[in-house]
C-alpha positions as CSV (number, residue, x, y, z in Angstrom):
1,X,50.8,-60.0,-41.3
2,X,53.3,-58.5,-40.5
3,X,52.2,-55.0,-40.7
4,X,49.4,-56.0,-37.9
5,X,51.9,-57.6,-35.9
6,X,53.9,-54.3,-35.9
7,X,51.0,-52.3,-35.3
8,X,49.7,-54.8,-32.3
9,X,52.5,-54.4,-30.5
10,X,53.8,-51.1,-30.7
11,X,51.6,-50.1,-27.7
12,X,54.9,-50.1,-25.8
13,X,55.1,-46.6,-26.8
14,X,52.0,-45.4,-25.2
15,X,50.8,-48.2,-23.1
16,X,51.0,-47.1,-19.0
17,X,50.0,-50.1,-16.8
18,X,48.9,-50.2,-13.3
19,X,50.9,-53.4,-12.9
20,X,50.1,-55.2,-9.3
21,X,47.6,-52.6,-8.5
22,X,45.1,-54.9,-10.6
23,X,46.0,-58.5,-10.6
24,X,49.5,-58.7,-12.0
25,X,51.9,-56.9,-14.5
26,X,49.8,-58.5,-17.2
27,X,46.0,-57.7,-16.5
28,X,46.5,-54.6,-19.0
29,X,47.5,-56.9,-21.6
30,X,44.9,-59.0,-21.0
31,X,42.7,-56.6,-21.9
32,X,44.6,-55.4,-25.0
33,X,43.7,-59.2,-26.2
34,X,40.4,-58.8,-25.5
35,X,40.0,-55.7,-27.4
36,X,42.5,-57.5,-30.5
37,X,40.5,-60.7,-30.1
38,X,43.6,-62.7,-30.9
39,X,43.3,-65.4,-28.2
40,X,40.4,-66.7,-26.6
41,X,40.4,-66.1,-22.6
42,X,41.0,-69.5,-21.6
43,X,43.8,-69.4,-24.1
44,X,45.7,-66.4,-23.3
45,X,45.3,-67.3,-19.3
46,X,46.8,-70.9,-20.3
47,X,49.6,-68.7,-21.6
48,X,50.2,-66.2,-18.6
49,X,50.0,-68.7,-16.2
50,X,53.1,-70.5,-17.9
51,X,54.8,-67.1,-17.9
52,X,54.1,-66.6,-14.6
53,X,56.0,-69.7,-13.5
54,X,59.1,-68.5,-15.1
55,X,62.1,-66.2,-13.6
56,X,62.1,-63.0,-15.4
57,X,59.6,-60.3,-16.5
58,X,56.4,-62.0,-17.1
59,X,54.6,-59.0,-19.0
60,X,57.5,-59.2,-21.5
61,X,57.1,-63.1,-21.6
62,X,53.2,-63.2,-22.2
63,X,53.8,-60.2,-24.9
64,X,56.6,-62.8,-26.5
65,X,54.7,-65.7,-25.6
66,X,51.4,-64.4,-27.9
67,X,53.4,-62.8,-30.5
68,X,54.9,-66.5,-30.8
69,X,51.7,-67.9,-31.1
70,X,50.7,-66.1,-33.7
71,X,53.3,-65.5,-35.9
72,X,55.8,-68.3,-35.5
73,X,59.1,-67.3,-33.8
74,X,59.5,-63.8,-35.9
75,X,56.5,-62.9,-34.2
76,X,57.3,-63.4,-31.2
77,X,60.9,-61.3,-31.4
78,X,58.5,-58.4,-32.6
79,X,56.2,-58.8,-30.2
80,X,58.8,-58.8,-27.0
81,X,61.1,-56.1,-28.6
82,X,58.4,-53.8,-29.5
83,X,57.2,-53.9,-26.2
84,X,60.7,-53.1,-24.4
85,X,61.9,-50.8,-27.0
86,X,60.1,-47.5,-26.6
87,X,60.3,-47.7,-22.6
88,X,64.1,-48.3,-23.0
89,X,64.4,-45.3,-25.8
90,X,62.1,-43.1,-23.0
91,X,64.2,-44.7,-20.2
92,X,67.9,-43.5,-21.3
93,X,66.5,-40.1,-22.3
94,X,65.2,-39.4,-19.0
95,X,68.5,-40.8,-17.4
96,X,70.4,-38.6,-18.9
97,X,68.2,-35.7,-17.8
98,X,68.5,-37.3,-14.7
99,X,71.8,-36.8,-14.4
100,X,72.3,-33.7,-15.7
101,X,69.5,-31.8,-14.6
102,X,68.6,-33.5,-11.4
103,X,70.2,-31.1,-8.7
104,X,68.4,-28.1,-9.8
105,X,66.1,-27.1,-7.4
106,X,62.8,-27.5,-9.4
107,X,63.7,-31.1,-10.1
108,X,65.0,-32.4,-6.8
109,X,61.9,-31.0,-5.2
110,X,60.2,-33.3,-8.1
111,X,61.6,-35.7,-6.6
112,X,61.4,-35.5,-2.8
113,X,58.1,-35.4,-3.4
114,X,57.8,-38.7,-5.7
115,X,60.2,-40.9,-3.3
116,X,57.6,-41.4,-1.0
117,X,54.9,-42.4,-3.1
118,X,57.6,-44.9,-4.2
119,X,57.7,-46.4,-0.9
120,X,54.3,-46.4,-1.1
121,X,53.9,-48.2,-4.8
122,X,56.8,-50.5,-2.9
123,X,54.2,-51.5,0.1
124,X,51.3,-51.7,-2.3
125,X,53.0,-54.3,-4.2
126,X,53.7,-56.3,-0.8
127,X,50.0,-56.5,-0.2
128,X,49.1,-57.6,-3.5
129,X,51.7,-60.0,-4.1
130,X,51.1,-61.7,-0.5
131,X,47.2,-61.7,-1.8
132,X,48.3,-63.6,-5.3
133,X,50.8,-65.7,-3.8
134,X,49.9,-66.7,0.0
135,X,47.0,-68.8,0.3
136,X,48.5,-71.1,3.4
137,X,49.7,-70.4,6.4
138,X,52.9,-72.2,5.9
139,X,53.6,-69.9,3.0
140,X,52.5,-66.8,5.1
141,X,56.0,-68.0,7.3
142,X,57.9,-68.6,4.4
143,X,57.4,-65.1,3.7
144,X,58.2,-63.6,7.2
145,X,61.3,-66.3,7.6
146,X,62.3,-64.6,3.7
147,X,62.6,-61.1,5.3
148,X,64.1,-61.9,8.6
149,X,67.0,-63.7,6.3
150,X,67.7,-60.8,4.5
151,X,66.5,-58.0,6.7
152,X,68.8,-59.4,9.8
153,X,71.2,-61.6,8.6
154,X,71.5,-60.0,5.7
155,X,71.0,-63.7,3.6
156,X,72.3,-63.2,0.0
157,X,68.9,-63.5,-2.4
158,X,70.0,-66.0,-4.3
159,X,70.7,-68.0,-1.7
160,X,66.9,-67.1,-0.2
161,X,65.4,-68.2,-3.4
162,X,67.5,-71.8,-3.7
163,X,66.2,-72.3,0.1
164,X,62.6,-72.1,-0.7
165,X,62.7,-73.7,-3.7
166,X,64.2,-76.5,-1.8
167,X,61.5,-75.8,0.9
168,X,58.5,-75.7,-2.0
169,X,60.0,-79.2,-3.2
170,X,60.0,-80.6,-0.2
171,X,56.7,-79.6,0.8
172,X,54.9,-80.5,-2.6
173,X,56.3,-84.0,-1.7
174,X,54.0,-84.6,1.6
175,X,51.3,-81.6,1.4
176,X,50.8,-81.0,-2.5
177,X,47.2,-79.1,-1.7
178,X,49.0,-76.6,-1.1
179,X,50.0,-76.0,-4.4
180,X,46.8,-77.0,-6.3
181,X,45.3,-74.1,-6.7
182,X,45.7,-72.0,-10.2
183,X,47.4,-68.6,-10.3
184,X,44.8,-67.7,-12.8
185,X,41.3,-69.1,-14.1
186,X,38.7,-68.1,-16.4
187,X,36.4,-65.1,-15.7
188,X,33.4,-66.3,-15.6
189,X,32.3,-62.7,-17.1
190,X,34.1,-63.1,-20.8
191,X,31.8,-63.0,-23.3
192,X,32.0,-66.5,-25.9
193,X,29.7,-65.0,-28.2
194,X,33.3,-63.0,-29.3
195,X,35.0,-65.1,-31.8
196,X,38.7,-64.5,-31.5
197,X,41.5,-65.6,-33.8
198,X,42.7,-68.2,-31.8
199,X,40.1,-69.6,-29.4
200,X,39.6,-72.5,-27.0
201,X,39.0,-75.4,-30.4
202,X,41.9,-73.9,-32.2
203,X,44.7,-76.6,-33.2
204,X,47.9,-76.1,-31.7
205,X,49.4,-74.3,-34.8
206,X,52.4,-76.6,-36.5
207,X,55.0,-74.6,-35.1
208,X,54.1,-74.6,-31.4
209,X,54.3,-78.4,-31.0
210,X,57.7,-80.0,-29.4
211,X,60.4,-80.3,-32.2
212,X,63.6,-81.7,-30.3
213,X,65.7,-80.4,-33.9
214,X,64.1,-76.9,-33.5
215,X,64.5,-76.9,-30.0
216,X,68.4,-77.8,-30.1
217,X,68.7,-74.9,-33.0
218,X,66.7,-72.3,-30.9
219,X,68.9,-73.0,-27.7
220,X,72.1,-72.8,-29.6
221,X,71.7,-69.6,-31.2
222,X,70.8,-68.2,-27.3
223,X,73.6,-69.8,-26.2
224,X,75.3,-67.7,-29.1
225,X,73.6,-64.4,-28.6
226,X,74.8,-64.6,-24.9
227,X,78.4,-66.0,-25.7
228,X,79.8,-63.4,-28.4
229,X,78.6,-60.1,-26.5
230,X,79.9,-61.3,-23.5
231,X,83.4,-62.4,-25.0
232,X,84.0,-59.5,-27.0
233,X,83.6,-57.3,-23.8
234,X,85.7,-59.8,-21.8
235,X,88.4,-59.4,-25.0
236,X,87.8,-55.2,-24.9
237,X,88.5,-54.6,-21.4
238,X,89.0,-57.9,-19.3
239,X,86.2,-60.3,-16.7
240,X,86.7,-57.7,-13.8
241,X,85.9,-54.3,-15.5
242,X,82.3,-52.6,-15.9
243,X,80.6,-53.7,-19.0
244,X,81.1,-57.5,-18.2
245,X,80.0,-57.5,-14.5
246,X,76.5,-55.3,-15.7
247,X,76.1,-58.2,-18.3
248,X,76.7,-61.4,-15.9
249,X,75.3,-59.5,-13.1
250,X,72.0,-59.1,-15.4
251,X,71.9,-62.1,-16.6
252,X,71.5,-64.0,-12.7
253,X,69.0,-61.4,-12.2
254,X,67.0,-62.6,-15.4
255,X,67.4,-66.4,-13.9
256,X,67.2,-65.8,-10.3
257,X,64.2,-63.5,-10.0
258,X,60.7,-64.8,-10.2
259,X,57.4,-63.0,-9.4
260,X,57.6,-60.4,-11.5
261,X,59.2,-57.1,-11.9
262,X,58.9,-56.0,-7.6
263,X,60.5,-59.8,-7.2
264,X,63.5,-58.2,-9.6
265,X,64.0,-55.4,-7.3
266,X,65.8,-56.4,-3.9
267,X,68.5,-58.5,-6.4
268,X,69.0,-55.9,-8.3
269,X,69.4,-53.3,-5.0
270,X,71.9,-55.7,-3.5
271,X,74.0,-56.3,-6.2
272,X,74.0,-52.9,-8.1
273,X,73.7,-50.6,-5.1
274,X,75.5,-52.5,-1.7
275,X,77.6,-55.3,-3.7
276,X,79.4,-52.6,-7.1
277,X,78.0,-49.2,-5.8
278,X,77.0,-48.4,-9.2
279,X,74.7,-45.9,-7.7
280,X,73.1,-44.9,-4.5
281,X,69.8,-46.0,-2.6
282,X,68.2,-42.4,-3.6
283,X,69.4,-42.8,-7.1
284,X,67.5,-46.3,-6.8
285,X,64.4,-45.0,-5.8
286,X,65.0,-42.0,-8.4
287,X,65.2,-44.8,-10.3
288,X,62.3,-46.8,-9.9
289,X,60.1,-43.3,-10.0
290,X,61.4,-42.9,-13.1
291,X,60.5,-46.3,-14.3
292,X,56.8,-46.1,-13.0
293,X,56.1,-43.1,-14.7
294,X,57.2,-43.9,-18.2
295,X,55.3,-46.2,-20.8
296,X,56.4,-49.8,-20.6
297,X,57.3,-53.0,-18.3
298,X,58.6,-51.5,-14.3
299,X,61.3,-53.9,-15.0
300,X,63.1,-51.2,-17.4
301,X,64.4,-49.6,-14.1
302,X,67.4,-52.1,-15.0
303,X,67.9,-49.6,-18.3
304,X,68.3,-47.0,-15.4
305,X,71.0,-49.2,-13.3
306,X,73.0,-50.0,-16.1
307,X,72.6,-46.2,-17.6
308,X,74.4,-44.6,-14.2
309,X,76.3,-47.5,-14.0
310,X,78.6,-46.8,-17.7
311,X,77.9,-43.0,-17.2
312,X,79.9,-42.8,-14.0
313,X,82.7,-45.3,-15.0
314,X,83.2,-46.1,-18.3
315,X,86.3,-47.7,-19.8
316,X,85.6,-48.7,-23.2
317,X,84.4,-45.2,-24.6
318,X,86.4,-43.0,-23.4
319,X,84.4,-41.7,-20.2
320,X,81.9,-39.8,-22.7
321,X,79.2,-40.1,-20.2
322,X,75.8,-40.1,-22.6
323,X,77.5,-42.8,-24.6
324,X,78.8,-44.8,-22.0
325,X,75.3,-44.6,-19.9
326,X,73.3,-45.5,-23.1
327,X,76.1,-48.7,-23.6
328,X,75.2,-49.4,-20.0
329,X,71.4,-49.3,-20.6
330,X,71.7,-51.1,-23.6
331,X,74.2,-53.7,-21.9
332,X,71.8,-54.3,-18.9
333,X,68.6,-54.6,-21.4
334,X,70.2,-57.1,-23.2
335,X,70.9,-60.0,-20.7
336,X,67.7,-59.2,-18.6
337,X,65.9,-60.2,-21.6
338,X,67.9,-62.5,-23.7
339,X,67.1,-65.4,-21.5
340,X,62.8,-64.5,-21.7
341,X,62.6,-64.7,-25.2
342,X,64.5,-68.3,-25.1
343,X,62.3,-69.0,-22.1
344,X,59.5,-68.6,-24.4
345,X,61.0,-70.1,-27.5
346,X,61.9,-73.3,-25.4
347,X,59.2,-73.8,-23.5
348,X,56.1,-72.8,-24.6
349,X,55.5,-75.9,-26.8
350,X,56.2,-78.2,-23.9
351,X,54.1,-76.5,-21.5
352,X,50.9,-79.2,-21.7
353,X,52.9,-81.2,-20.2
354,X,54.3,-79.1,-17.3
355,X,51.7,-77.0,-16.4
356,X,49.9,-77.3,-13.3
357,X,52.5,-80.5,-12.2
358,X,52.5,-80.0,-8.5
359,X,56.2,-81.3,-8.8
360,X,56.9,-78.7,-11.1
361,X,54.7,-75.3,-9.9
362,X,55.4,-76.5,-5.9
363,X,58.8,-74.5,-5.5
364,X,58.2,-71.6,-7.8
365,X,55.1,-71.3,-5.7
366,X,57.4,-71.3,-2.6
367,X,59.7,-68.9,-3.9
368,X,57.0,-66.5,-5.0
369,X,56.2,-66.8,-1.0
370,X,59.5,-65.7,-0.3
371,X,59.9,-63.0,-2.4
372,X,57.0,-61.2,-0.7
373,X,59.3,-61.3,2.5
374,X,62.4,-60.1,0.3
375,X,60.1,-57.3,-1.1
376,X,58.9,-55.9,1.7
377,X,62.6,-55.8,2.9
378,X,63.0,-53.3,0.1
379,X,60.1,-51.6,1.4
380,X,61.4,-51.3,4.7
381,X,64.9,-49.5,3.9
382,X,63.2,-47.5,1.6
383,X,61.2,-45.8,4.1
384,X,64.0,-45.6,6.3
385,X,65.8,-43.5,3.2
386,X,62.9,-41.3,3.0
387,X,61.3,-40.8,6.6
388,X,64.9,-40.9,7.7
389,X,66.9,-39.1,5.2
390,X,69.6,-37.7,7.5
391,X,69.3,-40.7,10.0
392,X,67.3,-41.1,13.0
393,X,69.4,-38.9,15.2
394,X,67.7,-36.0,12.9
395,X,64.3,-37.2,13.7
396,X,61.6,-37.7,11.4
397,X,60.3,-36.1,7.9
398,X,57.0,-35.6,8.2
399,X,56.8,-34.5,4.9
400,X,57.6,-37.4,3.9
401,X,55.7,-39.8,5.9
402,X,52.2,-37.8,4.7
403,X,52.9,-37.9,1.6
404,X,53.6,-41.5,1.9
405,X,50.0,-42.2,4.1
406,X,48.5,-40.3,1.3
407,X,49.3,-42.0,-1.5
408,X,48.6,-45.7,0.6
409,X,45.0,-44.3,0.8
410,X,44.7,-43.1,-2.7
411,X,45.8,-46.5,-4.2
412,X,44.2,-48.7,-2.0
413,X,40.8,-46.8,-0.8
414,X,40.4,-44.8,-3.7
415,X,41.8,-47.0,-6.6
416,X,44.1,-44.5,-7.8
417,X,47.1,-45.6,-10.4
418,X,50.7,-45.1,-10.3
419,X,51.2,-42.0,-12.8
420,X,48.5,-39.9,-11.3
421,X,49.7,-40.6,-7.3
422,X,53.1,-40.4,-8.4
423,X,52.1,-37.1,-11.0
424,X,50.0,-35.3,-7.2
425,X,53.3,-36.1,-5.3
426,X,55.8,-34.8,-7.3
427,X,53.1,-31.1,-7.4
428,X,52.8,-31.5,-3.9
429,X,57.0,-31.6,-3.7
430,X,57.5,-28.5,-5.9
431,X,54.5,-26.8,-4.1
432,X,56.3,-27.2,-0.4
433,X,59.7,-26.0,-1.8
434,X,58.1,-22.9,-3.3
435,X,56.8,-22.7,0.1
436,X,60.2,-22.7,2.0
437,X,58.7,-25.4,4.6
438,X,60.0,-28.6,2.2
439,X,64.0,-27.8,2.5
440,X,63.7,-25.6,6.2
């Protein structure tokens, strides 16, 4: 059993997904349980749309969520680790090439030509976010009210995503049709003639069934797994220094962010780059280029934050750079995803009873509203970064904005993914610095 579960979910180390540009971070691992016939569709989407309803990295959730399922509660820690391991292996390799490597010439023209086919991934995810999670005009202002708040004022996103889940609440209270519909249904394409392991008539197994005494024992060992970390940094080094503000500060992001891993984002930019300075905004965007070419959940970038984060200033080992970016990375990795896998653990057996409750899914669906505003606020000073590198007084990069207008057409005309616009920009960078007309 536990040989197939191993084997199952060890694509982390060579699965790329095209994330939002299909229906969500999870579409590729729906069809990796088509092709494993573990779950029955109707089953697996009764699954993603709980995970979709929670704050946190939902591809890592549904990966816990069927390991779980299957396997009982071992299972499930396979199936969530495995599929965050390799990326964050990949992820602090790279960082440190990053770092070391990433002001020769060769590689920073790598790179100005990827940043603008990040902005572009970053305004393809706007469009087909506000597609999945917009289906009222009320929402549509939500959205727009979202990025005035923190494009303008400046609003603080937790503070954004309190509001409209007070707004959602509200609202589900006097018009719940907004809120009816499901994020996901049946295709009416899947083939039943496919018998799968766990199908649509399959008893809920023992194990997933509500057990307050199990329940009780699984929350206090999280509650223990968060605690001792986080103490014995506290004890090493104090509340105020690095290693404790990356773990707190990860672990709000893992409560705070719903919608996926472009929801994550703008928290994780206002904390770790204008609140801490752990890095810069180009190291950010290096960052998330970095994460959308690499096999694995986008949501690694934080590997990538907390990485620069201990290489840079490091107090507990010494300053030894690698060692205190990959105790970063680790650090960072760690709290994002402690709280999924008890998300999981806790509520999965409950969810017949919460799922599709308009009470319940009303303000998540508001906030998923909002964070479409908050997104495209990220997508907004990320083209100012790029067309503007130098400021608007130095005019604009034209460079820059083709290569982002191309890559816009590829991935939304011509379907393209992420690694191959991503793998034509960076050529297209190197090409116009062997030119002379890139850096001129």
């Amino acid at each position: 059993m536990w040989i197939t579960a191993l084997a199952k979910w060890s694509v982390g180390w060579t699965r790329f997904k095209n994330r939002f540009f299909e229906s969500n971070p999870s579409t590729n691992t729906a069809s990796r349980g088509a092709s494993l016939l573990a779950h029955s569709e109707r089953r697996f989407l009764h699954a993603l749309n709980y995970c979709m309803l929670l704050p946190g990295p939902e591809a890592q959730q549904l990966a816990t969520y069927l390991g779980w399922l299957m396997h009982r509660t071992w299972g499930g820690i396979l199936a969530g680790t495995l599929f965050i391991l390799p990326s964050l292996l990949i992820l602090i390799a790279l960082s440190w090439i990053y770092l070391e490597f990433g002001q020769t010439p060769l590689i920073a023209a790598l790179f100005e030509g990827i940043k603008p086919a990040v902005t572009a991934i970053v305004i393809v995810a706007v469009i087909r976010i506000a597609k999945r999670s917009i289906r009222h005009a009320i929402l549509a202002w939500l959205a727009f009210f979202s990025f005035i708040a923190i494009f303008v004022f400046n609003v603080p996103f937790p503070l954004i995503i309190v509001s409209a889940g007070l707004i959602g609440f509200f609202l589900g209270q006097y018009r719940p049709t907004l809120f009816t519909q499901q994020a996901h249904t049946p295709s009416h394409h899947s083939d039943s003639s496919i018998k799968a392991l766990i199908d649509d008539h399959t008893p809920t197994p023992e194990h997933a069934r509500y057990d307050a005494t199990r329940l009780y024992r699984q929350l206090s060992i999280g509650v223990l797994l968060w605690l001792i970390p986080i103490v014995a940094l506290i004890l090493i080094e104090g509340w105020k220094s690095l290693y404790p503000q990356i773990a707190w500060f990860f672990t709000k992001a893992a409560f705070l962010t719903f919608g996926g891993a472009y929801a994550v984002l703008p928290y994780v930019f206002q904390g770790a780059v204008e609140h801490y300075q752990w890095l810069t905004a180009s190291q950010m965007m290096d960052g998330l280029a970095l994460g959308e070419t690499k096999p694995g959940p986008l949501i690694m970038v934080v590997a990538f934050v907390g990485f620069l984060a201990g290489f840079a200033n490091d107090t507990i080992l010494g300053g030894l750079g690698f060692w205190g970016g990959a105790l970063g990375a680790l650090v960072a990795t760690w709290f994002t995803f402690l709280p999924s896998f008890l998300f999981i653990f806790l509520g999965a057996p409950l969810i017949e009873s919460t799922h599709g409750n308009v009470q319940f899914t009303a303000p998540l669906t508001a906030i998923s509203a909002a964070v479409v505003g908050v997104i495209a606020n990220l997508g907004v000073f990320f083209a100012y970064q790029v067309f503007f590198p130098k400021g608007f007084s130095q005019g604009l990069s034209i460079f820059a904005l083709l290569i982002c207008l191309a890559s816009l057409l590829l991935m939304l005309r011509l379907q393209w993914g992420v690694i191959r616009t991503l793998g034509l920009a960076g050529l297209l960078g190197i090409l116009f610095a062997q030119s002379g007309l890139l850096f001129s």
